[in-house]
N, C-alpha and C positions, 0 to 999 in steps of 0.2 A: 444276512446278505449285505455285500458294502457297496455304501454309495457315492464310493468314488469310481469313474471313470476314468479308462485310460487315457491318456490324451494323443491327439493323433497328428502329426506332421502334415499340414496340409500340402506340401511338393511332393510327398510319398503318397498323398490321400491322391493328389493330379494326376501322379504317374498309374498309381495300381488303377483310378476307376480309368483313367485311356485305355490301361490292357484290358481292364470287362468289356470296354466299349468295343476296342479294335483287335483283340485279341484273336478272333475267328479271321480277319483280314490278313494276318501277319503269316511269311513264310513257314510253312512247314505245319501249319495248326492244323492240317487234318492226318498228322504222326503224333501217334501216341507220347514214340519217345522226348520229341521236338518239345511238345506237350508238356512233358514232367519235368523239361529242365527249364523251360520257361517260368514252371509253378513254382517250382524248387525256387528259381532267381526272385520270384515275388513275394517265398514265405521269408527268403535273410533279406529283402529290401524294408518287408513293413517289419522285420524284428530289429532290423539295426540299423536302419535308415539310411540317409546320407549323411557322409563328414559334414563336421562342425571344428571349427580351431579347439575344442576342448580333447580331437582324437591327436596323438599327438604325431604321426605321422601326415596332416592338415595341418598342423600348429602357424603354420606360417603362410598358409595359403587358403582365402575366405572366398566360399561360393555364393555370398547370401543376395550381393549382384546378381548373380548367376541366375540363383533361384527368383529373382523378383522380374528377369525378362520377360518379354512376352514374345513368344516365336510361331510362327505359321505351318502350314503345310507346303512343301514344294511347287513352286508354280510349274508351269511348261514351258520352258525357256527354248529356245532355238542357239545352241551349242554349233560351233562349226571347226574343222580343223586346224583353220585358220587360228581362231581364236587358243587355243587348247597348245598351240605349236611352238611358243616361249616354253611351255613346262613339260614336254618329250624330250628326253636324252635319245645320243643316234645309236643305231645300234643295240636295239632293248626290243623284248617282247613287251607290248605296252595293253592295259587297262583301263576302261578311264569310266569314271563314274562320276555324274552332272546331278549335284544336289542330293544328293546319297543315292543313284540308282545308276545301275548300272548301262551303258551305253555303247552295244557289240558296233554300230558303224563308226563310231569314234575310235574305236580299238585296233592295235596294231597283234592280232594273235594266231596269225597263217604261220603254216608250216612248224609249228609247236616241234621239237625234238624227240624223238622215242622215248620214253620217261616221265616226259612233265606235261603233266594235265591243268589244265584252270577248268575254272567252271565260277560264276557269281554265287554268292552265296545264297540270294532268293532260290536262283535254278537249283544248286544243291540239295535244300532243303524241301524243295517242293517235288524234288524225284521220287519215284516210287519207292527205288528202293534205300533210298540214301546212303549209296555208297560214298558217294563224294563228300559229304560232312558226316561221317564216320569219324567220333572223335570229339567234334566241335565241343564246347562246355567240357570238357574232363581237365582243362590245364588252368586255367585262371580262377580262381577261388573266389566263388561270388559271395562266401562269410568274411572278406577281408574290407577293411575300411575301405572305401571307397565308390564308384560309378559302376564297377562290374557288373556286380546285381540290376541296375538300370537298365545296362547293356544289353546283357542277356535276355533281361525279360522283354525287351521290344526291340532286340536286331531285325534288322529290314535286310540290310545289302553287304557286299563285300567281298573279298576276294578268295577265291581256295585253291590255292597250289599246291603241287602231291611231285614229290620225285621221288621217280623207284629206288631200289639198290641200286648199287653199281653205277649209278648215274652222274656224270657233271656236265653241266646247263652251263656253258657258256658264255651265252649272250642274259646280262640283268633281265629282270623283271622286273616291271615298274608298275605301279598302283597309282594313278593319278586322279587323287577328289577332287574334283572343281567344285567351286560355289561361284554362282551367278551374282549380278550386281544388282544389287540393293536385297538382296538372298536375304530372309530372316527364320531361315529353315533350320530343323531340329531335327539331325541324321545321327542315329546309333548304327554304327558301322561293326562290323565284324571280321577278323578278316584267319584264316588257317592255313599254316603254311606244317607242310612235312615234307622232313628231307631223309628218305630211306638210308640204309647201314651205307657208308663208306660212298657218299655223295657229295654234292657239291653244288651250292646254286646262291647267287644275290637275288637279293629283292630290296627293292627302293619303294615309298610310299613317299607320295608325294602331298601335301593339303595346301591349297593353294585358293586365290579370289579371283574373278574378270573381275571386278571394282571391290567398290564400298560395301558392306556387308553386316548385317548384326548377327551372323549365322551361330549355331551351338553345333559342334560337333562332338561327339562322345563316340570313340573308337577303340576295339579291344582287340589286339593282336594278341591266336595263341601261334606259338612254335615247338613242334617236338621233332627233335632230331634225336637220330639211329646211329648204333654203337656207329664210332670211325666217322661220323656226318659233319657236313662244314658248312657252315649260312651267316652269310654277311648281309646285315639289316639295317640299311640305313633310312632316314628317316628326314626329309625335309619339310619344317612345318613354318610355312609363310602365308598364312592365312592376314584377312583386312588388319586391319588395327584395330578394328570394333568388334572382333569377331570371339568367341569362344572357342576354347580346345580343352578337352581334358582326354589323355590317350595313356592306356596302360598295356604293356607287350610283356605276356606271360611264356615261360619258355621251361622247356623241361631237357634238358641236355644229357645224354646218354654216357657208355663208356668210349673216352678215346674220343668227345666229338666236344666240336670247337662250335662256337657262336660269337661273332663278333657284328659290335652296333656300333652305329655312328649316328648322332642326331644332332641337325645343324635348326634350333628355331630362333626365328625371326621377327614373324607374326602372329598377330591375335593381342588384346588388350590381356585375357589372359589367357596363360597355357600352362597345362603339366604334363610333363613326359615321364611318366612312372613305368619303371622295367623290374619283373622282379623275375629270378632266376634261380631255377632247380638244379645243382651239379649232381645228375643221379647214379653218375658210374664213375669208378677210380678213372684217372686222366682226366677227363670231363675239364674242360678251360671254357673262360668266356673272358671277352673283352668288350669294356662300355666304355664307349669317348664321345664328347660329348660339345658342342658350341652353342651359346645361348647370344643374340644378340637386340638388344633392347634400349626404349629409348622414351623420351614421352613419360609415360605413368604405364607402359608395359609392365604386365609383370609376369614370370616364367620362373616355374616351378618344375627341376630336374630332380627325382626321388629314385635311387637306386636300392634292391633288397639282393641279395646274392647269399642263397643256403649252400655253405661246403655240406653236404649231407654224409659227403664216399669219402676217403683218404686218396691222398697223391693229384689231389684236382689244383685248379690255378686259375685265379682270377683276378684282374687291373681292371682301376677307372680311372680316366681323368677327365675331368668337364669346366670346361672354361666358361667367364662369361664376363662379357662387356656392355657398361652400363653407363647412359649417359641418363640429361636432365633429372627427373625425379623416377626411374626405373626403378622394380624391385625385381631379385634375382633370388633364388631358394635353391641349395644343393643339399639334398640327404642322403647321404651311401651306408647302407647297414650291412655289415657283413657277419652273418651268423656262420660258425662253426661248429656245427653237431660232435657230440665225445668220442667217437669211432674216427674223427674224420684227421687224421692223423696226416702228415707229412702236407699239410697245407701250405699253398702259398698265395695271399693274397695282400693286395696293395691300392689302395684310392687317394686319389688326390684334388683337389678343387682350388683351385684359381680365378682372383676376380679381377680384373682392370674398372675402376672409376674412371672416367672422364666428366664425373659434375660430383661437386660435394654431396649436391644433394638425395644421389644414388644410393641405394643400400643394399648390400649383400649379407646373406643369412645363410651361412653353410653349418652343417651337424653330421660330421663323418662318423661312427661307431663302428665298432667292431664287439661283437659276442663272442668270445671264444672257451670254449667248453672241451681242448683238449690241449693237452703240453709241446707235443712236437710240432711245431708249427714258426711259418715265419708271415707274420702278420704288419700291416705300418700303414697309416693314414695321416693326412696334411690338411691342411688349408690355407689357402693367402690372401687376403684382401691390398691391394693397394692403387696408387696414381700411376702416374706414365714418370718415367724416370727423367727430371727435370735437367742431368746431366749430360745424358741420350737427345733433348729435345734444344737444347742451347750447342751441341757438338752440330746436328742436321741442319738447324738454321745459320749459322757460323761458316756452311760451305755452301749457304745460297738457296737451302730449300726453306721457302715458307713454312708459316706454323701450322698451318691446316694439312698441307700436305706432310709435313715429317709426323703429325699425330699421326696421320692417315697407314702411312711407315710403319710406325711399332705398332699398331694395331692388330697390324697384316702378321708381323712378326710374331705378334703376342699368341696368335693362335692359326698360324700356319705349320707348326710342328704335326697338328693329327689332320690336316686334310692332305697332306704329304704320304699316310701312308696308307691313304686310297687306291688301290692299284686297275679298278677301271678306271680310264682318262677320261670315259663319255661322263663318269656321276661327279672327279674329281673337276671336270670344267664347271659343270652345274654349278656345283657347291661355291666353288670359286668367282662362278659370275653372280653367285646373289649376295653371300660377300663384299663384293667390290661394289653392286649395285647399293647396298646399305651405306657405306662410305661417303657413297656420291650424293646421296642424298643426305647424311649427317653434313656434308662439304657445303651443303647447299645450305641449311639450316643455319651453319656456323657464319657463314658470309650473310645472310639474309639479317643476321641480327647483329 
């Protein structure tokens, strides 16, 4: 018999003995199925733990902060519309969930369309019959490096949207998390979106603070869309400065159906936005674009996975990002093309603006390609603000703060240009400009 023991990660020993503890509490645990995939998430949590910089898709990006937090249980805040009403676009079926729960008088969800059902993910899961999370766990692979496995085995809340066939929705939908001020809450969020054959529908998720915050948010977005299906996912993550994010949006895309994202973040001391993407039908296209903007000792981590699986499919990225004082910035785009997947066309690109020496940017674009016919090409740029550009602006009268302020807008207004609602493309552009002003503010202050 040997006498060595295994040795055990004590934030997986944390996590697994909270689900013995609270595992009977949690949505859905008196369904078998709910049941199995929740074990299932806890047998690859304690086999492969959490990333470490030695997985080399984390290479660049260390949780061991992370893990040494200490975080609470949600308090009971008193939430009001008032409050909540800076982060509602007009014109949106709206959601809104206070400290990871969800909150139907805060919600804007009357008169729903023929077609598009919500429902929270606790109410889902806790139906008799669970039709409405029919699905949940089958798209995001809780064996892959990363929080999924965490996710899964203790989601609480989140959102589940369902459109039929034949269906096109409109008006956005909008997912709005708030976290409360001085919040040191610990929310695995969930959220399922399906968009039946030959549909049509956006969804905006919003992560957002009333104040100061040391909150942890862990969120798993899955999406599966149906042959001919069309879902534009954008994604605003402007949580405190103090706060945690790590978000991965798993998505399986059909024949003939489009997915296109856009994620604008801003907030959180750290964040990753990891998106990994199934093209499972010939046509099958996706588009990822992408704005990071950071400052301080922020650090934001954009990780892109895209399998051509089918032939004749089509996939672009391109993700910007602006970095000032000692900020760190992380882009990974891996694009794998399986040997069947013939008449491929795919393209990423990553671009980075310094505004402080002491900023750094870490981009690692890849491409796998495992078939001949193909048109494949990736980039990347790291540089300053163009010193010839910034002496031409100031030479017709504009100060220095202001003409940075100029190419900035310039530098990465090309992808929020081809936003085509005006309610998400003002959003995005008022928190933008609001970053600015407060960079304006920083730069005069010192």
């Amino acid at each position: 018999m040997s006498l060595v023991q295994p040795l055990t990660d004590p934030v997986v020993k944390k996590y697994c003995d909270q689900f013995a503890a609270q595992g009977a509490q949690l949505p859905g645990a008196e369904h078998d199925g709910i049941k199995s995939i929740r074990e299932r998430a806890q047998s690859a949590l304690s086999r492969e733990g959490l990333p470490t910089r030695r997985v080399e898709s984390w290479k660049y990006t260390d949780l061991r902060n992370l893990h040494r937090a200490e975080f609470s249980s949600a308090p009971e805040a008193s939430v009001t519309q008032a409050d909540i009403a800076p982060f509602v676009i007009d014109h949106a079926f709206v959601a809104v969930f206070v400290d990871g729960r969800f909150v139907p008088t805060l919600s804007q969800l009357d008169e729903l369309p023929e077609g598009l059902s919500f429902s929270s993910l606790a109410d889902a899961l806790s139906d008799k019959d669970l039709e409405a999370a029919n699905g949940v766990g089958e798209i995001a692979d809780v064996d892959q490096p990363g929080l999924a496995a965490l996710n899964t085995m203790l989601m609480q809340d989140g959102g589940v949207c369902r459109v039929a066939d034949n269906v096109s929705v409109e008006m956005p939908i909008q997912l709005v998390f708030v976290v409360t001020d001085n919040s040191a809450t610990e929310s695995h969020l969930r959220n399922f979106i399906v968009v039946g054959a030959n549909s049509k529908a956006t969804v905006m998720q919003s992560y957002v603070s009333l104040g100061a915050s040391s909150s942890f948010c862990n969120v798993v977005t899955e999406a599966d869309l149906g042959q001919g299906a069309n879902l534009r996912s954008v994604i605003l993550q402007d949580q405190s400065q103090t706060a945690w994010h790590i978000g991965l949006t798993s998505v399986r895309v059909s024949r003939d159906a489009h997915f296109d994202s856009f994620v604008l973040s801003a907030g959180g001391r750290l964040a990753r936005n990891e998106i990994r993407i199934r093209l499972d039908g010939e046509g099958a296209d996706c588009s990822l674009n992408g704005i990071a903007l950071v400052r301080d000792r922020q650090h934001c981590d954009n990780t892109t996975d895209v399998d051509h699986a089918m032939s004749h499919c089509h996939s672009s990225q391109i993700y910007k990002n602006v970095l000032d004082d000692r900020a760190h910035t992380v882009f990974q785009g891996r694009v794998h093309v399986a040997p069947d997947a013939q008449k491929t066309d795919a393209h990423q690109m990553n671009r980075n603006l310094l505004l402080s020496r002491n900023a750094q940017a870490d981009s690692k674009p890849e491409l796998i390609i495992h078939a001949d016919d193909v048109k494949c090409s990736h980039g990347a740029t790291v540089g300053d603000l163009d010193q010839d550009a910034l002496f031409y602006l100031q030479s017709r009268g504009i100060d220095a703060v202001t003409a940075q302020n100029m190419m900035v807008q310039a530098f990465v207004a090309e992808l929020l240009e081809t936003m085509p609602e005006d309610s998400i493309r003002s959003c995005l552009e008022a928190r933008m400009s609001s970053w600015l002003e407060n960079l304006t503010l920083i730069k005069e202050a010192a």
